[in-house]
C-alpha positions as a Markdown table, in Angstrom:
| # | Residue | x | y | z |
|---|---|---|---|---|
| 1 | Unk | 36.1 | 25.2 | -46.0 |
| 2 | Unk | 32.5 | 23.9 | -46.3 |
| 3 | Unk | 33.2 | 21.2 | -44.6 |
| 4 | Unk | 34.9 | 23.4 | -41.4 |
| 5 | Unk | 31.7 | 24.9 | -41.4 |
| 6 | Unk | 29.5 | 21.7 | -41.2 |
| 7 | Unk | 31.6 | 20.3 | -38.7 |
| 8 | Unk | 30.6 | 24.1 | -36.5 |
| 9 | Unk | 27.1 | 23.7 | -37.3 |
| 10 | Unk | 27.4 | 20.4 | -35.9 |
| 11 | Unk | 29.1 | 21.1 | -33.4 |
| 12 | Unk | 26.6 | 24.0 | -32.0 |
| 13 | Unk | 23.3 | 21.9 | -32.5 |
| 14 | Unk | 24.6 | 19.1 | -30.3 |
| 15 | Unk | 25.7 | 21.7 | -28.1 |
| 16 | Unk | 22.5 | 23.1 | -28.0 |
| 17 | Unk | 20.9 | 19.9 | -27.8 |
| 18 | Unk | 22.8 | 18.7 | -24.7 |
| 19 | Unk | 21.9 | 22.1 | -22.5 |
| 20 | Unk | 18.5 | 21.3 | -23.7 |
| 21 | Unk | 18.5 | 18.3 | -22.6 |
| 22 | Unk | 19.9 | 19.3 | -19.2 |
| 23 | Unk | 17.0 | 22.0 | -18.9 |
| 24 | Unk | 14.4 | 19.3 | -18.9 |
| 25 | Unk | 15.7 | 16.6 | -17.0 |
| 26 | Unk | 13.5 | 17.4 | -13.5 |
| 27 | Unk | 13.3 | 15.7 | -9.8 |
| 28 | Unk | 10.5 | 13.1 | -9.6 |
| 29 | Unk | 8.6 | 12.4 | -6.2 |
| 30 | Unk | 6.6 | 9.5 | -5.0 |
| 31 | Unk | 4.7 | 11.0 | -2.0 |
| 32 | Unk | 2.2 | 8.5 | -0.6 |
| 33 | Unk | 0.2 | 9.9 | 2.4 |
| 34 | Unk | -2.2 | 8.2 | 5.0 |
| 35 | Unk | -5.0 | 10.9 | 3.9 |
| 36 | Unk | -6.8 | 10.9 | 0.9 |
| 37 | Unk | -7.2 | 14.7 | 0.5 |
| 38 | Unk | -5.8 | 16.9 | 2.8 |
| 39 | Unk | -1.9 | 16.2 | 2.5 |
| 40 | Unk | -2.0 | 15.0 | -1.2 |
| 41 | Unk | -3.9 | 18.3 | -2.1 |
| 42 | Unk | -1.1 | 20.1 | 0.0 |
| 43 | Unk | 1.6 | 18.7 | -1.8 |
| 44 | Unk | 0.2 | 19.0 | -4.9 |
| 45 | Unk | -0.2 | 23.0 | -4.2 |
| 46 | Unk | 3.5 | 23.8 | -4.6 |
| 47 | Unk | 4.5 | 25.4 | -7.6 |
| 48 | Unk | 7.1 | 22.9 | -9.1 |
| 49 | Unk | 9.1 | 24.5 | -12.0 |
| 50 | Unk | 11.9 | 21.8 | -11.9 |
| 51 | Unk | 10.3 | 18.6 | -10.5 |
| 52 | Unk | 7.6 | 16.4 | -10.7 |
| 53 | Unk | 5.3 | 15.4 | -7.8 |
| 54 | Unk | 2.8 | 12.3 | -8.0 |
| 55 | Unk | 1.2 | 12.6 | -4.2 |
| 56 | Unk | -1.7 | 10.5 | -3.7 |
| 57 | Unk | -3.6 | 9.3 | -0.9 |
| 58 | Unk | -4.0 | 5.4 | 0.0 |
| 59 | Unk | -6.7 | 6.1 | 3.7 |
| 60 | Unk | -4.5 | 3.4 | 4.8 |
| 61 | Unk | -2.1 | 3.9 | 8.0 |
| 62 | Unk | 1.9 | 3.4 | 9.5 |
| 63 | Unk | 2.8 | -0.1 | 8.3 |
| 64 | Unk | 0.0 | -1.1 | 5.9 |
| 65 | Unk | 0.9 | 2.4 | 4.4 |
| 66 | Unk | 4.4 | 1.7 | 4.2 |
| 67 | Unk | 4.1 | -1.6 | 2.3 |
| 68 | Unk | 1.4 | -0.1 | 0.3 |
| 69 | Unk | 3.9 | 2.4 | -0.6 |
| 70 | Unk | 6.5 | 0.2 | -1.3 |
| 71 | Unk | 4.1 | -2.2 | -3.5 |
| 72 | Unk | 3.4 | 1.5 | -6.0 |
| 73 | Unk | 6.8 | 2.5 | -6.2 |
| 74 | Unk | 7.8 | -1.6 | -7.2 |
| 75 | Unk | 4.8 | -1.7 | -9.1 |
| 76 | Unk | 6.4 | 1.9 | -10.9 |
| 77 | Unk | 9.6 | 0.4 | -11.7 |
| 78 | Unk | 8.6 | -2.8 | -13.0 |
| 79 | Unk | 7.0 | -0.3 | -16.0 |
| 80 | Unk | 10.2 | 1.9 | -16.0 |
| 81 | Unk | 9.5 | 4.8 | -14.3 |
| 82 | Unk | 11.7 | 6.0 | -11.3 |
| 83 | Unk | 11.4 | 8.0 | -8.9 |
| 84 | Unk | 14.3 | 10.0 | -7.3 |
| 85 | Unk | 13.0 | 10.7 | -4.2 |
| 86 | Unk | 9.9 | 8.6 | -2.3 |
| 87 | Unk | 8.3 | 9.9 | 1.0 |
| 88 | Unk | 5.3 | 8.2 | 3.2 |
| 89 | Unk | 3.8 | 10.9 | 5.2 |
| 90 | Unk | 1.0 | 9.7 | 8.2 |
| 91 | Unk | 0.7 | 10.3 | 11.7 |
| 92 | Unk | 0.5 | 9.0 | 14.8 |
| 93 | Unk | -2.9 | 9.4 | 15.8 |
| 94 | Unk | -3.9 | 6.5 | 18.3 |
| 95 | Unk | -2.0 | 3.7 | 17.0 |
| 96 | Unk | 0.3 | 1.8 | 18.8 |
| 97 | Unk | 3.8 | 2.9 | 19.7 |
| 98 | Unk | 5.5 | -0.2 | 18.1 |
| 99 | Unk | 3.3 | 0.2 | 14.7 |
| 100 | Unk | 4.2 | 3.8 | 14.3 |
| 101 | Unk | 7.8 | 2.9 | 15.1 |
| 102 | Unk | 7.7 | -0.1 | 13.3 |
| 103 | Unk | 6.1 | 1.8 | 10.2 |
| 104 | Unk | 9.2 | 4.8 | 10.0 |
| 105 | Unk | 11.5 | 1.8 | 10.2 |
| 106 | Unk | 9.9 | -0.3 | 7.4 |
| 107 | Unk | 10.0 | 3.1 | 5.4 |
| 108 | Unk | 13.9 | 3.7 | 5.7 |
| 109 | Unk | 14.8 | 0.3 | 5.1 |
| 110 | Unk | 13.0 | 0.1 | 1.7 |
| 111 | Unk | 14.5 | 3.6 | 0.8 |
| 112 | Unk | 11.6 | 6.0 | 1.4 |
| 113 | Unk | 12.0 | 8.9 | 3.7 |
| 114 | Unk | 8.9 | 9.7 | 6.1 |
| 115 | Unk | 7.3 | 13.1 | 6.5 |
| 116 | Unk | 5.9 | 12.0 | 10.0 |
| 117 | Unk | 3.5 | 14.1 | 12.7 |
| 118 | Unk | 2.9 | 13.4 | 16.2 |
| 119 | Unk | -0.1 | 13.5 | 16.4 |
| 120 | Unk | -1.2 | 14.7 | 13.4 |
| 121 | Unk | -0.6 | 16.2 | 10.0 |
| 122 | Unk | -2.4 | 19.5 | 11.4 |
| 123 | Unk | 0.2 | 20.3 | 14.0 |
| 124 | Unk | 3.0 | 21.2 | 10.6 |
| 125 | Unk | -0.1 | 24.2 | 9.8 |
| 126 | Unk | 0.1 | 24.8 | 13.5 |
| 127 | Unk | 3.8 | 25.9 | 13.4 |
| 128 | Unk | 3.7 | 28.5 | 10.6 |
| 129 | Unk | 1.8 | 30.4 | 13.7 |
| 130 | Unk | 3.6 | 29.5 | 17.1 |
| 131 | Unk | 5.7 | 27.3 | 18.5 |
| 132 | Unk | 3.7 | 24.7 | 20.0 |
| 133 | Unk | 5.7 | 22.3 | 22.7 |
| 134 | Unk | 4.6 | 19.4 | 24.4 |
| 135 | Unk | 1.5 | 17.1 | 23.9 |
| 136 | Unk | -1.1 | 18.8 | 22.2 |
| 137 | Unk | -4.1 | 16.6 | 21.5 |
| 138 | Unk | -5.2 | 16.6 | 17.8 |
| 139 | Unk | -9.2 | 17.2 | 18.0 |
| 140 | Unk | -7.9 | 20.3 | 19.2 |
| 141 | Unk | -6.0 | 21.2 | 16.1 |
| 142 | Unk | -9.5 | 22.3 | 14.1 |
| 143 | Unk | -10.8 | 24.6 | 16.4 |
| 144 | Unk | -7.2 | 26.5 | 16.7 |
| 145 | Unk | -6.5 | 26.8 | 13.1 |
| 146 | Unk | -9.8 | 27.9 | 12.2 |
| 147 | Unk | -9.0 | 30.8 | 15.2 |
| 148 | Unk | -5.9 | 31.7 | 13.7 |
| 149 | Unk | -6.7 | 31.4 | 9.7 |
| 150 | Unk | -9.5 | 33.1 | 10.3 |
| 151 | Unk | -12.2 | 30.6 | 8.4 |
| 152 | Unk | -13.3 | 26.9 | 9.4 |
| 153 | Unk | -10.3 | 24.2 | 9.4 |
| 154 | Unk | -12.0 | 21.8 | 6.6 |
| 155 | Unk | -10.4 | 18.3 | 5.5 |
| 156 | Unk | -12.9 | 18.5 | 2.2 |
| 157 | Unk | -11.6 | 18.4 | -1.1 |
| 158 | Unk | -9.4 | 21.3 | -2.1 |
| 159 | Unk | -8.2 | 22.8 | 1.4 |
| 160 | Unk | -5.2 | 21.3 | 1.3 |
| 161 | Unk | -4.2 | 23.3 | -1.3 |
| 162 | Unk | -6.2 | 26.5 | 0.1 |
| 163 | Unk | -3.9 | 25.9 | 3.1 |
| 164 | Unk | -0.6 | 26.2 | 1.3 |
| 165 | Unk | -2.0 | 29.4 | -0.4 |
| 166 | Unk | -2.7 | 30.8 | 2.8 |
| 167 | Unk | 0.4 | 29.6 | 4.6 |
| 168 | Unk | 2.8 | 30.3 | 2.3 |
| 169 | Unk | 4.3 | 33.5 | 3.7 |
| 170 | Unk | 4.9 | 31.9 | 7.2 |
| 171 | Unk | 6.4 | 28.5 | 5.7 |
| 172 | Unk | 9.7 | 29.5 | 6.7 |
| 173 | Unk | 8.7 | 30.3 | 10.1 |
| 174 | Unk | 7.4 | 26.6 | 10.3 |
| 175 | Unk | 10.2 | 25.0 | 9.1 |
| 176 | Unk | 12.2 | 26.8 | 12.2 |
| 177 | Unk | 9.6 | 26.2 | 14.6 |
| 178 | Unk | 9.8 | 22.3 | 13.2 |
| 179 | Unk | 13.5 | 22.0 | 13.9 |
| 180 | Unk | 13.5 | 23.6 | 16.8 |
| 181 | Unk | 11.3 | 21.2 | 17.9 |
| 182 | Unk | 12.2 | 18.4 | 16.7 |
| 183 | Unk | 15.6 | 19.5 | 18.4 |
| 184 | Unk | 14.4 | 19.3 | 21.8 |
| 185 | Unk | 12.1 | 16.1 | 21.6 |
| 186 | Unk | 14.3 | 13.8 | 19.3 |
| 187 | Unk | 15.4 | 10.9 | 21.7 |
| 188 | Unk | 15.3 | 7.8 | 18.9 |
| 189 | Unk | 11.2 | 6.8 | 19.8 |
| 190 | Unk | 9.3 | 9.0 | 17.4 |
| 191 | Unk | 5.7 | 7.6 | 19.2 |
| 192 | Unk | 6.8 | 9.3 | 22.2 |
| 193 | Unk | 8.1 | 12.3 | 21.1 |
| 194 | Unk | 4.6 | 14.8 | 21.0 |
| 195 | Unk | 4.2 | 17.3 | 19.6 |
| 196 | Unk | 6.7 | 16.9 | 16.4 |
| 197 | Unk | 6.9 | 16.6 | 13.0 |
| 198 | Unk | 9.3 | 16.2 | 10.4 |
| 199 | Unk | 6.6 | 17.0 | 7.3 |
| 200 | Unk | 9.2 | 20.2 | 7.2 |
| 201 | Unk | 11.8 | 18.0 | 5.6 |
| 202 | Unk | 9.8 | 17.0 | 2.4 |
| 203 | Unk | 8.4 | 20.5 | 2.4 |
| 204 | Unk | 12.6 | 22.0 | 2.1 |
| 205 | Unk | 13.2 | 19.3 | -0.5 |
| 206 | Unk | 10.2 | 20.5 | -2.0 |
| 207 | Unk | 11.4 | 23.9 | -2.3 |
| 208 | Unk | 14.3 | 23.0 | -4.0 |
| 209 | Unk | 12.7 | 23.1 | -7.2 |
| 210 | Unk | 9.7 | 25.7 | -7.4 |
């Protein structure tokens, strides 16, 4: 009889141990953006309960970024630590068509997903308000978020994150406007196709696990 009740005891505590274990296995991210503060503090904002997220900043752009990227998340599993899902995230700015082409390409092919803007990062905070179509240059961007948040558009230190705080409650709203979009522009040449952004991609995966 003792021994039928060992063998339950057992039996529970490996039980137990396995839903435990289930509980804390969590989504890693690699996000590696073109900006050094703005996005990474952004991404870092979200309230992860199930997932990790390592977003850091390289001030480096479309292909350089890409194999930079590529270089942290080898350099990362060379030490044994995987990611389960990598993003780039940069914009279009000025650069060449080809480059920025080149870059989401480059990205895909070495099995990182791209969180993209046309022109810039600024034009995802843009949606959560309107739905903005057609070319929309981006030293615009400042002076109409500052309008419609109500307080000076900063890239210092720590607005990223202000700017997910404040956003929050319209994120939804963005993602729609992002698809819609997105919808209407997508023709296969993402340098061509302005205003859009698919930042609203990583932000749903994202949201998976807050």
């Amino acid at each position: 009889m003792s021994m039928g009740r060992q063998t339950k005891k057992d039996h529970r505590t490996s039980s137990l141990t396995r839903k435990q274990g289930t509980r804390n296995v969590k989504q890693s991210f690699l996000i590696v953006c073109e900006g050094v503060r703005t996005e990474p503090d952004y991404f870092k904002a979200f309230r992860m309960t199930t997932a990790t997220v390592k977003a850091i900043g390289q001030a480096m752009n479309t292909i350089s970024l890409v194999n930079k990227a590529i270089n942290i998340r080898d350099t990362e599993q060379k030490k044994k630590h995987y990611y389960d899902q990598c993003w780039v995230v940069f914009d279009k700015d000025d650069f060449p068509a080809k480059d920025f082409n080149q870059a989401i390409t480059l990205a895909r092919k070495n099995g990182f997903r791209v969180a993209y803007s046309n022109q810039a990062f600024e034009y995802w905070f843009l949606l959560h308000f309107n739905l903005y179509r057609g070319p929309l240059h981006r030293q615009n961007y400042a002076d109409m978020l500052s309008k419609l948040i109500g307080l000076p558009y900063s890239k210092s230190e720590g607005f990223g994150a202000v700017m997910y705080n404040r956003l929050y409650h319209l994120q939804s709203q963005a993602i729609k406007n992002a698809n819609v979009v997105l919808n209407e522009v997508s023709n296969g040449n993402p340098a061509m196709e302005e205003s859009s952004t698919t930042v609203h991609l990583l932000v749903e995966e994202l949201n998976k696990y807050i």
